[in-house]
C-alpha positions in Angstrom: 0.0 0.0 0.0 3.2 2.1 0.7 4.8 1.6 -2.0 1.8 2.1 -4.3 1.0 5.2 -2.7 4.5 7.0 -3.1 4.5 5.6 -6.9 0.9 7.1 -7.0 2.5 11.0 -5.5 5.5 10.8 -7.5 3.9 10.0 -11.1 1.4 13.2 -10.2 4.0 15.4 -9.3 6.3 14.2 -12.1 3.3 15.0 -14.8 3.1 17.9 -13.3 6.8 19.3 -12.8 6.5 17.7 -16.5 3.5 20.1 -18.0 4.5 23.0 -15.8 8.7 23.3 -17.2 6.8 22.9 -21.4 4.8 25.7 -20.6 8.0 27.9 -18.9 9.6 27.0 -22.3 6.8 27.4 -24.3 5.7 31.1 -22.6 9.8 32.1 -23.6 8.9 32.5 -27.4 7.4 35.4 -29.2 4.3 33.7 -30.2 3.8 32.2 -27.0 1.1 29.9 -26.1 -0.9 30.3 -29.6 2.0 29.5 -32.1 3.8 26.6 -30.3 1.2 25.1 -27.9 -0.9 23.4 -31.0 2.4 22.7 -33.0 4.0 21.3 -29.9 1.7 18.8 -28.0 2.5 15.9 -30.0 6.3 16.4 -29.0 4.6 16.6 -25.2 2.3 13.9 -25.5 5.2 11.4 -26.3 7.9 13.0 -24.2 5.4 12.2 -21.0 4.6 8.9 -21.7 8.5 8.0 -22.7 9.8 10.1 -19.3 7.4 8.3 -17.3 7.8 4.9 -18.3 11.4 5.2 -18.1 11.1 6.4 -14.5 9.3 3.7 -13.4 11.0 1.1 -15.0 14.5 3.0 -13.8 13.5 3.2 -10.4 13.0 7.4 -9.6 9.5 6.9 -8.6 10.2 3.3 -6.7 10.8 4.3 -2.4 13.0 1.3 -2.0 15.4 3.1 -4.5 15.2 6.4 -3.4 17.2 6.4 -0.3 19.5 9.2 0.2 20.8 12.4 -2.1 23.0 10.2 -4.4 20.3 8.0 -5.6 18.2 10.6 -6.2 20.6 12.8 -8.0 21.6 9.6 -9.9 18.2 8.1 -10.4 16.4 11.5 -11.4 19.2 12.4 -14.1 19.9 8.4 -15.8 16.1 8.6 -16.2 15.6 11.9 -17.8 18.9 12.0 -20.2 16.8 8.4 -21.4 13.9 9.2 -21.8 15.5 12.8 -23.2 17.1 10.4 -26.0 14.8 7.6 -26.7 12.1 11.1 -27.6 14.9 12.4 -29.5 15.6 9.0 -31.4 11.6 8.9 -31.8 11.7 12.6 -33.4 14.6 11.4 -35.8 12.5 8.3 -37.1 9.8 10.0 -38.3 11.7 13.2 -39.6 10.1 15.1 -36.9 12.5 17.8 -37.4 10.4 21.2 -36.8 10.1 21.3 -32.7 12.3 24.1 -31.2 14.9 23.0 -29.8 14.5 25.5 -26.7 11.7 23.9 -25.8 12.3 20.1 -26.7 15.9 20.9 -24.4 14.7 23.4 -22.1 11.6 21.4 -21.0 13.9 18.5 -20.3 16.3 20.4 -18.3 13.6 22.4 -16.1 11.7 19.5 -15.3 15.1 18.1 -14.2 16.0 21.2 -11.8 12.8 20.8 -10.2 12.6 17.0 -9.8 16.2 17.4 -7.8 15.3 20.3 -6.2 12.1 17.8 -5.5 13.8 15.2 -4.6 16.1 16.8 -2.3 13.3 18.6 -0.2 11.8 14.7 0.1 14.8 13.2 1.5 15.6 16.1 3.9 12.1 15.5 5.4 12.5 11.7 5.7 16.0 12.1 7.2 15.0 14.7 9.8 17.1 13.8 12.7 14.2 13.5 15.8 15.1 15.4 18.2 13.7 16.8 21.9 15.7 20.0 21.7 13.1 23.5 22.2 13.2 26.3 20.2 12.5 28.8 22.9 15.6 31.8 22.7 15.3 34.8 21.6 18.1 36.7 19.0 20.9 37.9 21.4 22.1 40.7 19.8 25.8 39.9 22.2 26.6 36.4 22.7 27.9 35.4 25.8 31.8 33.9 25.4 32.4 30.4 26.0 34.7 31.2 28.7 32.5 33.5 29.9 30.1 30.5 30.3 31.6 28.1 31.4 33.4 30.5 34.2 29.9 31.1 35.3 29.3 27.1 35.3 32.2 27.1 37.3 31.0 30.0 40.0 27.8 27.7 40.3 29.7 24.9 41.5 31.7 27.3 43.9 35.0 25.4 43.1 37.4 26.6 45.6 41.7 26.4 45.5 42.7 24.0 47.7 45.7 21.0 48.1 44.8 17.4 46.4 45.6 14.4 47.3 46.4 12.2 44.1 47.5 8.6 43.5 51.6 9.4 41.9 51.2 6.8 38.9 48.3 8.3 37.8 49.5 11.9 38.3 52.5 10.9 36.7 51.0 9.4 33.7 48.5 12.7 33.1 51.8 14.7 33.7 53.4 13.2 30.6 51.3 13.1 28.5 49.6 16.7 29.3 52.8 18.4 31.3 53.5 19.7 34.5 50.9 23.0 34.7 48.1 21.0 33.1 48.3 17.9 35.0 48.2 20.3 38.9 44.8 21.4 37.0 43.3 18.4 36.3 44.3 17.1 39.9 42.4 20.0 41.8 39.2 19.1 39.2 38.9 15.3 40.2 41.4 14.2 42.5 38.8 14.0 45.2 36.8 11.0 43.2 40.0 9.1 42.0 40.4 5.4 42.8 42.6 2.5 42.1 40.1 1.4 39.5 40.9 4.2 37.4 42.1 3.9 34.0 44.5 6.9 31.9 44.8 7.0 28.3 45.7 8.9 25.2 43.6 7.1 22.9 41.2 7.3 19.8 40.1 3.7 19.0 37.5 1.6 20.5 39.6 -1.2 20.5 42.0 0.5 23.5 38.5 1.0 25.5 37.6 -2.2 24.6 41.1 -4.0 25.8 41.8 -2.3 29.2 42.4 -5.2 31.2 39.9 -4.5 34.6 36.2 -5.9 33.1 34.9 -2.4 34.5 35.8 1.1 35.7 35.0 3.4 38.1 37.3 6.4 36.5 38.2 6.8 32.8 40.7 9.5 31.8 41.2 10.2 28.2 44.2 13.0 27.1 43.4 12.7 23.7 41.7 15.2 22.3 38.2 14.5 20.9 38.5 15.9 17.9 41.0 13.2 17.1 38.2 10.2 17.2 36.8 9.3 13.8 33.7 8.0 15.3 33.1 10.1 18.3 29.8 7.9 19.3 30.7 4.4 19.2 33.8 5.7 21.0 31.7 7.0 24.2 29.7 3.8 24.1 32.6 1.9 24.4 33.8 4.1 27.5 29.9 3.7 28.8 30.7 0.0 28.8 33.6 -0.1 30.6 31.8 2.3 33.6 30.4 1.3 36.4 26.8 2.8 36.6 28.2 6.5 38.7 31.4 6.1 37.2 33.4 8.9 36.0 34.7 10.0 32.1 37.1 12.7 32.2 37.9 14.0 28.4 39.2 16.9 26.5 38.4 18.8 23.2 39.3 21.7 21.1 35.7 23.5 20.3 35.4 25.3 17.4 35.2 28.9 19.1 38.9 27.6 20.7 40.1 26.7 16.8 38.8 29.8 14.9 40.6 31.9 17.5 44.1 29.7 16.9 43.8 30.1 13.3 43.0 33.8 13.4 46.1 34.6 15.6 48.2 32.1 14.1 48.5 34.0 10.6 49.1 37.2 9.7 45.6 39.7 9.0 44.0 39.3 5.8 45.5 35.9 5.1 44.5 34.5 8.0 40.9 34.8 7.2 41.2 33.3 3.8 42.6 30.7 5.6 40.3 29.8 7.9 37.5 30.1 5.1 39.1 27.7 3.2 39.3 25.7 6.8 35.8 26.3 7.1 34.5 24.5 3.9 36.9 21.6 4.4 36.4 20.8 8.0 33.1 22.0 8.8 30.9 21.7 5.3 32.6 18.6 3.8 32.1 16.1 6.5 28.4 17.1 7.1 27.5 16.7 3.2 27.3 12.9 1.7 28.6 13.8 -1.3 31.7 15.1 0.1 32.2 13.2 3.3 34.2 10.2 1.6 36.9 12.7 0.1 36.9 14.6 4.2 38.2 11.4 5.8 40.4 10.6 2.6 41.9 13.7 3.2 41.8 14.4 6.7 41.7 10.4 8.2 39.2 11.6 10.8 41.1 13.7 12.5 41.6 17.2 13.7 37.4 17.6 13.3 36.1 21.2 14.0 33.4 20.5 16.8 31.2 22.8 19.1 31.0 22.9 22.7 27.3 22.2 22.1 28.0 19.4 20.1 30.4 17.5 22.1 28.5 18.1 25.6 25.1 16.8 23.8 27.3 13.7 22.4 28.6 13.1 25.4 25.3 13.0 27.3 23.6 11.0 24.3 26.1 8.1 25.4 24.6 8.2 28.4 26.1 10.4 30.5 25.2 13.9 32.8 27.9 16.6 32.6 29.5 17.3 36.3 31.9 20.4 35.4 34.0 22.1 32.7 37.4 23.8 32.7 39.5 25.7 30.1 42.7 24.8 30.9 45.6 25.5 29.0 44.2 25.6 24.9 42.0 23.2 25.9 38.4 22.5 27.5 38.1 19.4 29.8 34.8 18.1 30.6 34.2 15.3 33.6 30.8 13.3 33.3 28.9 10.4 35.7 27.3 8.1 33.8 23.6 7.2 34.7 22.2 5.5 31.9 22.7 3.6 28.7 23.8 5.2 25.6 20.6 6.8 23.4 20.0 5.3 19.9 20.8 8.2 17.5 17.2 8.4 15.1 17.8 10.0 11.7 20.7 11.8 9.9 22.0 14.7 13.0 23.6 17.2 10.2 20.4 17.6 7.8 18.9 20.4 6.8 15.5 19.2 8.9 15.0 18.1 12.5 12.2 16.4 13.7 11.3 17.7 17.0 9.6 15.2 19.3 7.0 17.3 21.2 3.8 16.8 22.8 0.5 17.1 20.6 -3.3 16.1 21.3 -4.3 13.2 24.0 -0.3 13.4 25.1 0.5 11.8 21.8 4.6 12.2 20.2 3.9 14.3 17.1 6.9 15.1 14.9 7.3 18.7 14.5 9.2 19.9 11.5 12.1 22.8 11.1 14.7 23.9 9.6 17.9 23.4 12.0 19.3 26.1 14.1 21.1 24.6 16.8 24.5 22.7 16.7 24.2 18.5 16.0 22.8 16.9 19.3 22.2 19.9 21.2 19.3 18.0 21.9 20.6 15.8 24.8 21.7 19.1 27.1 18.7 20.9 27.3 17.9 20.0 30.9 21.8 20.8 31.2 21.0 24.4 30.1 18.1 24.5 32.1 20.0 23.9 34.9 22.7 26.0 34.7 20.9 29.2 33.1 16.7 28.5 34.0 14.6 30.6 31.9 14.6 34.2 30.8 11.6 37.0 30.5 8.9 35.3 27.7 10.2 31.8 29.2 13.2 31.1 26.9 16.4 29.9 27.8 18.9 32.1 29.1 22.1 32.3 27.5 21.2 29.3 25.5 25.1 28.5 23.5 23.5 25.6 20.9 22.2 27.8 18.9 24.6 28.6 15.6 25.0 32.1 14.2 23.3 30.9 10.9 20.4 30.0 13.3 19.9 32.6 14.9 19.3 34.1 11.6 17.2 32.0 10.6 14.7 32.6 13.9 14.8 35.9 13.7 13.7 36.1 10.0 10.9 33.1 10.7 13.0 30.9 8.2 13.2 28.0 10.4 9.3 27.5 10.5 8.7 27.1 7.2 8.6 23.5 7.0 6.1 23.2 10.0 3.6 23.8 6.8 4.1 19.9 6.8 2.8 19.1 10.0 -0.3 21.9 8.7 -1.0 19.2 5.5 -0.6 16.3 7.9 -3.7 17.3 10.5 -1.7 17.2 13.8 -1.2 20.9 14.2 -3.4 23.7 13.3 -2.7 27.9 12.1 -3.3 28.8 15.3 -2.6 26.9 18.9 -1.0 26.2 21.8 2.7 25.8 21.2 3.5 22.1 21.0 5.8 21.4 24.0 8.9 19.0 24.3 8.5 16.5 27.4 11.0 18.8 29.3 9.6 22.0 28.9 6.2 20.3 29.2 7.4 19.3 32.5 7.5 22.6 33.7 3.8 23.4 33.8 1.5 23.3 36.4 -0.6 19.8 36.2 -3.9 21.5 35.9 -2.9 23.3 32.8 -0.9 20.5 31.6 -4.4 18.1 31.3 -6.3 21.4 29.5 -3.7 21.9 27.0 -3.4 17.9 25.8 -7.3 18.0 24.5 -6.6 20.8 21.6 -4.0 20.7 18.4 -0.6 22.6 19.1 -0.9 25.2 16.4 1.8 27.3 14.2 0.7 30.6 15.4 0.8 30.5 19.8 -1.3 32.6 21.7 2.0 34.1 22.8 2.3 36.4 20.1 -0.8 37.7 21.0 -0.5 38.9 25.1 3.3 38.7 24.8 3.6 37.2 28.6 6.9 37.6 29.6 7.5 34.7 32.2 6.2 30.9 32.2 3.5 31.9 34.8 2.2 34.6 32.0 3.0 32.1 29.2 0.2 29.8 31.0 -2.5 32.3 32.0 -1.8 33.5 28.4 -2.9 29.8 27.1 -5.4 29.1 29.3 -7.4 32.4 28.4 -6.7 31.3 24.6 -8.1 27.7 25.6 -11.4 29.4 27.7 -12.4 31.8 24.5 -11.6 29.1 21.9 -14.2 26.7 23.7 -16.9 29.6 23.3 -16.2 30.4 19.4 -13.3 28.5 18.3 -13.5 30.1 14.6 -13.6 33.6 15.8 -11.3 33.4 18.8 -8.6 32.0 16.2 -9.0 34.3 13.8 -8.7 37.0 16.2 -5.5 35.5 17.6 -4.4 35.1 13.9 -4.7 38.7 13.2 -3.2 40.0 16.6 -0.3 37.9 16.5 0.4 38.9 12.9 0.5 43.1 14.2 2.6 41.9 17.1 5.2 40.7 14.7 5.0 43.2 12.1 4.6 46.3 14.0 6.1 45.0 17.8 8.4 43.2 16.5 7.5 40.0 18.3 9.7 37.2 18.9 10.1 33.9 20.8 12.4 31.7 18.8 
C-alpha cells in the first residue's frame, strides 16, 4: 500500500513538474502559447509517456530506490537523459525535425532542476534527525563567550583552590602526556573522586576501551583530544561499557570557538581569514554533506574535526552520561561526566537540513514537528543541562542558550526555520493557530492542571504568545489558558482574532520567541 501510494504522489508530481517546465519553455517565445502550444503537443504527448515509463521502469519513482541524495541525483538524471534520447531517437525516425529546440531541451532540463530540487526537499524530510531539543531563545544581539560561560558554570559549582591528594602513577601518567601545569589542574578538578580502578589513556580507538584489562571502571581519563576520534559515538559507548553505573569520564576537546581563534592569531591579518575560510568548507561543510564526506576522511583520516561545545557536551550525554563540570585549561576545554544510563540510539541523519522535534501534541501523543535546523548537531541531549545552569529568561526562553549557531539565529529571527512546520499543517496534527506544541522537558514545567487542559486541543503554528506577549512561564500559562477558555466559546472567531493579533505583534512590535 506504501509503496503504491509514493508511486501514486510521484507519477502526479512528475506529470506535473513535467506540463508546468513545457509551458515555462513554451511562454519564452514570441508567439507564445498560440503558435507553439498546437504545434508542440505531440512532442509533449510522447515525451510524458516516454519520461514516465522510463522512471518507473529506472526506479525514480520506486521508495525502495530512493534512499539518500546520491540515488536521487543519480536516479532522477539516468532517467531523464533516457527518456530525453529515446524522444529524441523517436523525433529522428519520423523526420520530426520542426520542434524548437528551446523547448524540446529546455523542457527536459527544467523538469530536471525541479525534480532534484524535489527530490532533495523529500529526503531532507524523511532524514529529519528526531530530536527533543526547544526552540525557545530569543536573538541575542551579544553572545555570551564560551569562557564567559563556562566561568559562570564554574562560580555555580563554587569550586574553591585547595591542596589534592592524588594517587603518583596516575599523576604521573597525566603529567606526561599533558605536562606539568596542566596535569596540577586536572588534579584539583577530580582528584577528590579518583580510585585504584581508574584507567588513563591517550587514545582514539574503540579497541584501547575495549582491551583495558579491569572488566569495568569506576574512573576513565582520556588526554586525547576529541576531535582526534573518527567515530566520536561508538567511542563513548565503548567508554559507557567499561563504567560502572556512577562512574566517571574525564575528556578533553578543542571547540570550534577555541580553533577559529588559533587560526586567526596564528596567521598574519588578511591571510589569516582566507585561511580559515578555506578551513571552514573543508572541516566543517565537507564532512556534514554525503557527497563530500568520503573525500573529508580521505583527506583528513578523521582527524583534527572542528566540533562545538554544544556538540560534544550533547554527544557526550547521548552516550549516556550527565555533565558534572567544565574547565578551560591550557588551549583546551576538559569536561568530567557520571554516567547514569545507557547510551541513546541516535534516530535520523544529526547534520540535515531538517529536524524532527519530538513534542507533545493532542491526547499526550509524540507528534513530529518539523524545522529547519538552528542549533548545533545533538544539542538535543543538554537541554535540561541548560536548564540547569541558566533556568529561563523574560517570555520563558532559555537564558544564554550557546547551541544555537549564528546561521540560526538568523534563521529565527527572519521566521525561516518554521517554514517547514507547513508539513505538519498538511498532515492534520497541528493547526494555524494553537497552543505551542511542548517538548517533554519543557512540558514538565507546567502546572498539572494546565498540563491536562492543554493535551485536548491541536498545538498550532501561530501561539497565543504572540498575541499577550507574557513575559514569564507563569504569563505564558495564563496566556494559554485564556486562549483555551475563548476558543471553547467560538473557536472560529477566537482563532482568527489570535491570527490577526499575532500577525501586528510581529510586524509592528516586533514579536519574537524563537
Amino acid at each position: 500500500m506504501e509503496v503504491r501510494k509514493f508511486r501514486g504522489i510521484t507519477l502526479t508530481a512528475d506529470i506535473v513538474i513535467l506540463a508546468v517546465s513545457f509551458l515555462a519553455m513554451v511562454m519564452t517565445k514570441p508567439s507564445s502559447i498560440k503558435g507553439y502550444l498546437p504545434s508542440h503537443s505531440i512532442f509533449f504527448a510522447a515525451l510524458a509517456v516516454v519520461w514516465i515509463v522510463v522512471s518507473l521502469l529506472n526506479g525514480k519513482m520506486h521508495r525502495g530506490k530512493i534512499v539518500n541524495y546520491s540515488s536521487v541525483f543519480y536516479r532522477v538524471i539516468s532517467s531523464n537523459i533516457i527518456a530525453l534520447s529515446i524522444t529524441a531517437l523517436l523525433m529522428y525516425a519520423f523526420r520530426e525535425y520542426f520542434y524548437s529546440r528551446t523547448i524540446v531541451l529546455g523542457t527536459a532540463a527544467s523538469a530536471t532542476l525541479l525534480e532534484l530540487i524535489t527530490g532533495v526537499l523529500y529526503i531532507s524530510y524523511k532524514r529529519a534527525s528526531v530530536t527533543d531539543s526547544d526552540d525557545y531563545q530569543k536573538f541575542l544581539t551579544r553572545k555570551k563567550s564560551e569562557r564567559e560561560l563556562v566561568k559562570e558554570v564554574n562560580g555555580k559549582k563554587v569550586r574553591k583552590e585547595k591542596t589534592f591528594s592524588i594517587n603518583p602513577g596516575i599523576l604521573g601518567a597525566i603529567e606526561k602526556e599533558s605536562g606539568k601545569e596542566i596535569a596540577e589542574a586536572i588534579g584539583r578538578m577530580i582528584s577528590h573522586k579518583l580510585s585504584e580502578l581508574t584507567a588513563v589513556l591517550s587514545t582514539t580507538t574503540v579497541f584501547n576501551i575495549n582491551s583495558l584489562p579491569e572488566p569495568e571502571y569506576e574512573y576513565i581519563i582520556n588526554l586525547r583530544k576529541i576531535n582526534d576520534i573518527q567515530n566520536i559515538d561508538e567511542f563513548l559507548e565503548a567508554v559507557n561499557a567499561k563504567l560502572l553505573k556512577g562512574g566517571y569520564l574525564f575528556c578533553c576537546v578543542e571547540t570550534k570557538d577555541q580553533r577559529k581563534k588559533r587560526l586567526l592569531r596564528k596567521y598574519p591579518p588578511v591571510l589569516n581569514y582566507i585561511y580559515y575560510a578555506l578551513d571552514f568548507i573543508v572541516k566543517r561543510i565537507m564532512p556534514k554533506l554525503k557527497l563530500t564526506a568520503g573525500l573529508y576522511y580521505i583527506l583528513t583520516r578523521g582527524s583534527n574535526t572542528v566540533i562545538s561545545r554544544a556538540e560534544v557536551l550533547g554527544r557526550i550525554s547521548r552516550a549516556g552520561f550527565r555533565i558534572k563540570q567544565e574547565s578551560f585549561i591550557g588551549k583546551l576545554l576538559y569536561i568530567e561526566a557520571i554516567k547514569y544510563s545507557e547510551p541513546v540510539p541516535i534516530e535520523g541523519y544529526p547534520y540535515g537540513p531538517l529536524i524532527a522535534l519530538q513534542r507533545i501534541g493532542k491526547d499526550r501523543q509524540l507528534i513530529k514537528v518539523y524545522k529547519l535546523r538552528t542549533m548545533h548537531p545533538y544539542s538535543e541531549f543538554i537541554q535540561e543541562y541548560i536548564y540547569s545552569l541558566h533556568d529561563l529568561q523574560n517570555g520563558g526562553k532559555f537564558r544564554d542558550d550557546f547551541r544555537i549557531t549564528s546561521w540560526g539565529a538568523i534563521c529565527r529571527r527572519i521566521w525561516l526555520d518554521e517554514l517547514p512546520m507547513m508539513i505538519n499543517l498538511l498532515k492534520g496534527n497541528m493547526k494555524l493557530v494553537g497552543v505551542r506544541p511542548l517538548s517533554r522537558q519543557y512540558f514538565s514545567l507546567y502546572r498539572e492542571e494546565v498540563r491536562e487542559r492543554r493535551i485536548n486541543y491541536k498545538p498550532g503554528l501561530i501561539p497565543p504568545f504572540y498575541a499577550d506577549l507574557p513575559e514569564d512561564l507563569d504569563g505564558i500559562q495564563a496566556s494559554e489558558l485564556n486562549y483555551l477558555d475563548s476558543f471553547d466559546r467560538h473557536p472560529f472567531f477566537t482563532d482568527f482574532r489570535y491570527f490577526w493579533k499575532s500577525v501586528w505583534n510581529i510586524i509592528f512590535r516586533y514579536a519574537r520567541s524563537g
